[in-house]
C-alpha positions in Angstrom: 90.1 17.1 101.7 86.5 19.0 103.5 88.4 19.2 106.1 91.3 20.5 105.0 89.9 23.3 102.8 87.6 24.3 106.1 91.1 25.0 108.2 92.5 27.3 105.2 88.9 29.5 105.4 89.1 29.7 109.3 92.6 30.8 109.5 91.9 33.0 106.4 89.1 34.2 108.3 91.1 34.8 111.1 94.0 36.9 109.3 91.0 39.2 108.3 89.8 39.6 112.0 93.3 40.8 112.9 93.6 43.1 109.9 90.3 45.0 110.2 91.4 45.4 114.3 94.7 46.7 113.3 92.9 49.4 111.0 90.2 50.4 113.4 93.5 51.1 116.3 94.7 53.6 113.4 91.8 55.1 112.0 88.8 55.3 114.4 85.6 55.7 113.1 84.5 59.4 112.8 81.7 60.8 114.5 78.6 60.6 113.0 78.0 64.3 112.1 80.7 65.1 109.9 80.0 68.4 109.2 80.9 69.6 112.5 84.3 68.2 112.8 85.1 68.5 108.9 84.6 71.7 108.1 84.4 72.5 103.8 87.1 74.6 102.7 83.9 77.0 101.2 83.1 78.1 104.9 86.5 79.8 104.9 85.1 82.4 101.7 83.5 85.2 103.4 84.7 88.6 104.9 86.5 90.3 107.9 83.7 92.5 109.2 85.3 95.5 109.6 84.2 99.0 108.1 85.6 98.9 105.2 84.5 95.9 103.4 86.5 93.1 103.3 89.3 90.3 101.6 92.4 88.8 103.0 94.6 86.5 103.8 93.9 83.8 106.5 96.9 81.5 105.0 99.1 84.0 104.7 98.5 85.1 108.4 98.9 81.7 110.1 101.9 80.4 107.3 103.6 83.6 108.5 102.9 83.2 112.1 101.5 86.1 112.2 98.7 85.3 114.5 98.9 83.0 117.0 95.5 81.4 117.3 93.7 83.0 115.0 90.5 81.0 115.4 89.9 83.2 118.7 89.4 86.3 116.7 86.3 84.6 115.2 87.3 85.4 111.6 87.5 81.8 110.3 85.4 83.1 107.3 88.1 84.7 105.2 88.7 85.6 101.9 92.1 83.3 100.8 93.1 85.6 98.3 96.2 86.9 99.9 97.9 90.0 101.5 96.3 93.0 99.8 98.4 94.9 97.2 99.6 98.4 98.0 97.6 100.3 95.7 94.9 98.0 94.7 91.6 98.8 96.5 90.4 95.0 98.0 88.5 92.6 96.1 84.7 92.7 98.3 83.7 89.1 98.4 79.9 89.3 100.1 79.3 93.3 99.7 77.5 94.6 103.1 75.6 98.0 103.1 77.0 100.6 105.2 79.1 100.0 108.2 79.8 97.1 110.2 81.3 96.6 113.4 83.3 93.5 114.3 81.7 90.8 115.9 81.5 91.3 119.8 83.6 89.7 122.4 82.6 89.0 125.7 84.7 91.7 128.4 87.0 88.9 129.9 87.8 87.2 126.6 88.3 90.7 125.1 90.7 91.9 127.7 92.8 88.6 127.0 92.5 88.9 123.5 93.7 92.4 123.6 96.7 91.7 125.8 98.0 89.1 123.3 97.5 91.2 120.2 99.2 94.4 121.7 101.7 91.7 123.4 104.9 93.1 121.7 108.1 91.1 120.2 111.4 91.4 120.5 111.4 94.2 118.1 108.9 95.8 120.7 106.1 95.0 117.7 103.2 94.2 118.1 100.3 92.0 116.3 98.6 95.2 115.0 102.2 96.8 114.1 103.0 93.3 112.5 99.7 92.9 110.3 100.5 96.3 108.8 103.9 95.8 108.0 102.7 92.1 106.6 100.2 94.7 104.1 97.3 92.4 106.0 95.1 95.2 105.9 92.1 93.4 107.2 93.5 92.0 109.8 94.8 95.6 110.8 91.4 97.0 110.5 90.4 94.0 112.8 92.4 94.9 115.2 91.7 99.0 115.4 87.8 98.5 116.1 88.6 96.0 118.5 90.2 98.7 120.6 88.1 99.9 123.9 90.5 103.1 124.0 92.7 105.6 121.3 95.3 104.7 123.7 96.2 101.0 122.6 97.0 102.5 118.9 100.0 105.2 120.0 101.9 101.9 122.0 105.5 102.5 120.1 107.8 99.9 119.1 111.5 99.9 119.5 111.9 102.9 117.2 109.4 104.8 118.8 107.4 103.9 115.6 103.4 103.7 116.8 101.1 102.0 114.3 100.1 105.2 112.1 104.3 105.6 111.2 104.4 102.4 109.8 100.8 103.2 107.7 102.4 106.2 106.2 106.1 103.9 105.5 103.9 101.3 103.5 101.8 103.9 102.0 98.2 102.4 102.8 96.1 105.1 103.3 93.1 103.4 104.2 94.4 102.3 107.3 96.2 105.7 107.7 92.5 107.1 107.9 91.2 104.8 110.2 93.7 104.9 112.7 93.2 108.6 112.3 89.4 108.6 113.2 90.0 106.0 115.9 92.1 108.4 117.4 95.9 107.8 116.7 97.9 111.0 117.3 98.9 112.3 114.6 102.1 114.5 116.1 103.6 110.7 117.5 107.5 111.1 117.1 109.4 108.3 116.3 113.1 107.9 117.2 114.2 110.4 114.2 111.9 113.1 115.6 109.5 112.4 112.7 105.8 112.2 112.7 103.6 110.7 110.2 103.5 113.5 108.0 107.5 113.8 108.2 107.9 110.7 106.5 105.0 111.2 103.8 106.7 114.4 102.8 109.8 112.9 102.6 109.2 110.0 100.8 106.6 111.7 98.1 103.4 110.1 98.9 101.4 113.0 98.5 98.0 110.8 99.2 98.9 109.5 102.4 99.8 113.7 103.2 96.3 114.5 101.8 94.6 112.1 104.4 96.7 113.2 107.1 96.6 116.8 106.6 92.3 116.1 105.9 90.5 117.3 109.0 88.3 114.5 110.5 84.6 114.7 109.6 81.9 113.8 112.4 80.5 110.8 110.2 84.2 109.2 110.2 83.9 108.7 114.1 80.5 106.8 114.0 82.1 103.5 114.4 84.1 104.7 117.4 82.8 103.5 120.8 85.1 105.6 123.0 85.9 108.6 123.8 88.4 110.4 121.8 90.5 113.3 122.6 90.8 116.3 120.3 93.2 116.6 117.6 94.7 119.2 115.8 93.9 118.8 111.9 95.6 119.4 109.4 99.0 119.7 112.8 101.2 122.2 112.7 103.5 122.1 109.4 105.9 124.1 111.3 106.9 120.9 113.0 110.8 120.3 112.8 112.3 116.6 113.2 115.8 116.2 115.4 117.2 116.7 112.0 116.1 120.5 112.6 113.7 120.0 109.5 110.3 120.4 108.7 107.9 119.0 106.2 108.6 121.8 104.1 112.7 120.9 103.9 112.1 117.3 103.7 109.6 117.5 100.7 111.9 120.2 99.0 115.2 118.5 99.8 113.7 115.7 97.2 111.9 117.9 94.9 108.5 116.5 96.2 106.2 119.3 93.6 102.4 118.1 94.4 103.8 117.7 98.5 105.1 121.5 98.2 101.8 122.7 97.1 99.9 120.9 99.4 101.8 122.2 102.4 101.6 125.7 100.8 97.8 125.3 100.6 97.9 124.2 104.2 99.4 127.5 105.6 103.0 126.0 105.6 105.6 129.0 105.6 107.3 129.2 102.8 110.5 131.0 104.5 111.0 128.5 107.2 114.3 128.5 108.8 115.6 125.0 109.2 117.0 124.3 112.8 120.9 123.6 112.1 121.9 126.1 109.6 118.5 128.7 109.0 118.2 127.6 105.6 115.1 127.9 103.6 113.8 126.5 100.8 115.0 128.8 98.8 118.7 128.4 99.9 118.0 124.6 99.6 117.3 124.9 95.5 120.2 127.7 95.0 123.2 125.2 96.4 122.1 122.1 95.4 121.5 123.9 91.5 118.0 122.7 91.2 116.1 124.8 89.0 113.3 123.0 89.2 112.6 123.8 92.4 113.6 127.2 92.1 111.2 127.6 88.8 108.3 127.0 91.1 109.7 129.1 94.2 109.6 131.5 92.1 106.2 131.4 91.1 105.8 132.5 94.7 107.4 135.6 94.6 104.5 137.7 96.5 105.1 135.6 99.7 108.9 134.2 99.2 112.2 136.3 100.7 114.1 136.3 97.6 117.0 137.5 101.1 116.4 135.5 103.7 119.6 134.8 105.2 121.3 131.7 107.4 122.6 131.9 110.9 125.6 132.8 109.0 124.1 135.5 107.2 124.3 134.3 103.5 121.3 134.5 100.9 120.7 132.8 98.6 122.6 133.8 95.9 126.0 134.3 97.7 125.6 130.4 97.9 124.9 130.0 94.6 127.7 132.0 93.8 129.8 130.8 96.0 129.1 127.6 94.0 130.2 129.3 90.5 126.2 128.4 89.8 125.9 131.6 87.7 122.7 130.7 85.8 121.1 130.1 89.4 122.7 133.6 90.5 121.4 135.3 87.1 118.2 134.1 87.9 117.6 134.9 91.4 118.7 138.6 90.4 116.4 138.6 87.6 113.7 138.2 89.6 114.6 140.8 92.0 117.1 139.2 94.3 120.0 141.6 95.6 123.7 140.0 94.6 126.0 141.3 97.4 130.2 139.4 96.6 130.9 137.2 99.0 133.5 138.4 101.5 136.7 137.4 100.4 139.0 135.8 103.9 142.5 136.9 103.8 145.4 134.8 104.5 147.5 136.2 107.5 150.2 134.4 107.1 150.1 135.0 103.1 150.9 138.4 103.7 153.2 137.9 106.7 155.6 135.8 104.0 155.2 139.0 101.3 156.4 141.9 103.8 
């Protein structure tokens, strides 16, 4: 019976050696300085060090595939709280006092580094066009001081969009300003002939216009380890698209108020000719019946040509009237606009049939 009982331990014991060997193949025994190879998720809460502060959005960046090893960039310590929000200002996790530059990367490693971030896609995007499309602001911001040259933020995409088009289409003006100040041109066209300022008029985003019409002060280019070339600032409004409009027509054409004024205020002629027809401003209000336009046109009257004329010589008010828009015609002609009939086209063969 000893005996027996002594066999049913040993092979027990042996079923016990096999197991634990079986387990150790699977699940070898970790190193004995953990923190090194486990990192906590708390060493991922601290900023982006660029200029402006920081937050972000390491998940979203990797989840999306937006950058491809992302650990190179040396921003493991991020903020997880997401991509920021369009108009929210980002949430500061470890404030910093004044400026700070990103961290440095050696001249070979940055020349790699720089080569896969301005690497572009199929869509002829890049990393820096991607994180600003993404709203990855910080990651954008990144990117810009990482630059050794302006010329590495006018590469276009596809659409002959560079990075400072698609600032201005997703309205975030801080990164509108610091491509500015890092030396983005400001006159790039994109396939429609637009610029930056083009498509902020258009649109109505009269804050992005501000920035880009601001001229740059000398304490904005402190970060900036390159040099720049000079810039026009505010460009020249007179500026017409392949559309053969300028800001002016694009801002009126949607009854943009607060982007009319600031072009006004910013020497913008007010009797700009547009390049198909010569249509002003003016001429845009009176056909399309927009008296709210007109109302503040009017409130011009010491610089506006209440007569400019089209390449087809009509005014104003012959289009209204041509329209049947008589309150517009009464209007204009209250205010001191001369009302000549339009010509009226007789039908040849009309009065061929009478005789």
């Amino acid at each position: 019976m000893d005996n027996k009982f002594k066999e049913e331990l040993e092979l027990d014991s042996d079923d016990v050696e096999v197991d634990c060997a079986m387990i150790e193949s699977v699940h070898p025994i970790p190193p004995t300085d953990l923190s090194k190879e486990l990192p906590t998720k708390d060493i991922r809460y601290t900023s982006i060090e660029s200029g402006y502060g920081s937050v972000t959005s390491y998940n979203s960046a990797c989840d999306s595939g937006l950058i491809d090893g992302f650990e190179k960039l040396k921003l493991a310590q991020i903020n997880e709280t997401g991509p920021c929000d369009l108009y929210d200002k980002p949430t500061i996790v470890e404030p910093k006092v004044g400026p700070v530059l990103p961290v440095p990367v050696p001249d070979n490693e940055n020349e790699d580094l720089l080569l896969e971030i301005f690497k572009p896609d199929k869509d002829g995007d890049s990393q820096l066009h991607m994180a600003i499309i993404q709203l990855l602001a910080p990651i954008a911001l990144y990117f810009i001081n990482l630059v050794p040259s302006h010329h590495w933020l006018n590469l276009p995409n596809n659409l002959l969009q560079v990075p400072l088009h698609l600032a201005t289409i997703t309205r975030q003006t801080v990164i509108v300003r610091k491509l500015m100040t890092a030396g983005a041109e400001i006159v790039a066209r994109d396939y429609k002939g637009d610029t930056p300022l083009h498509i902020a008029c258009r649109e109505g985003f009269d804050d992005v216009a501000k920035n880009l019409l601001t001229p740059i002060q000398y304490n904005e280019t402190e970060e900036v380890r390159y040099k720049m070339e000079q810039q026009k600032v505010p460009q020249d409004t007179q500026l017409m698209n392949y559309n053969g409009q300028s800001c002016l027509h694009l801002a009126a054409e949607r009854c943009h108020l607060p982007i009319l004024r600031l072009l006004l205020q910013n020497n913008a002629d007010i009797n700009i000719k547009d390049g198909k027809c010569g249509k002003t401003i003016l001429h845009y209000a009176a056909e399309t019946r927009n008296s709210v336009l007109l109302e503040f046109l009017l409130q011009h009257r010491n610089i506006i040509d209440l007569n400019a004329t089209t390449y087809g010589g009509l005014t104003a008010v012959q289009l209204a009237d041509g329209r049947d828009f008589s309150d517009i015609v009464s209007t204009l002609r209250r205010n001191g606009a001369i009302y000549t009939p339009l010509p009226v086209e007789e039908n040849d063969s009309d009065e061929e049939m009478n005789e």
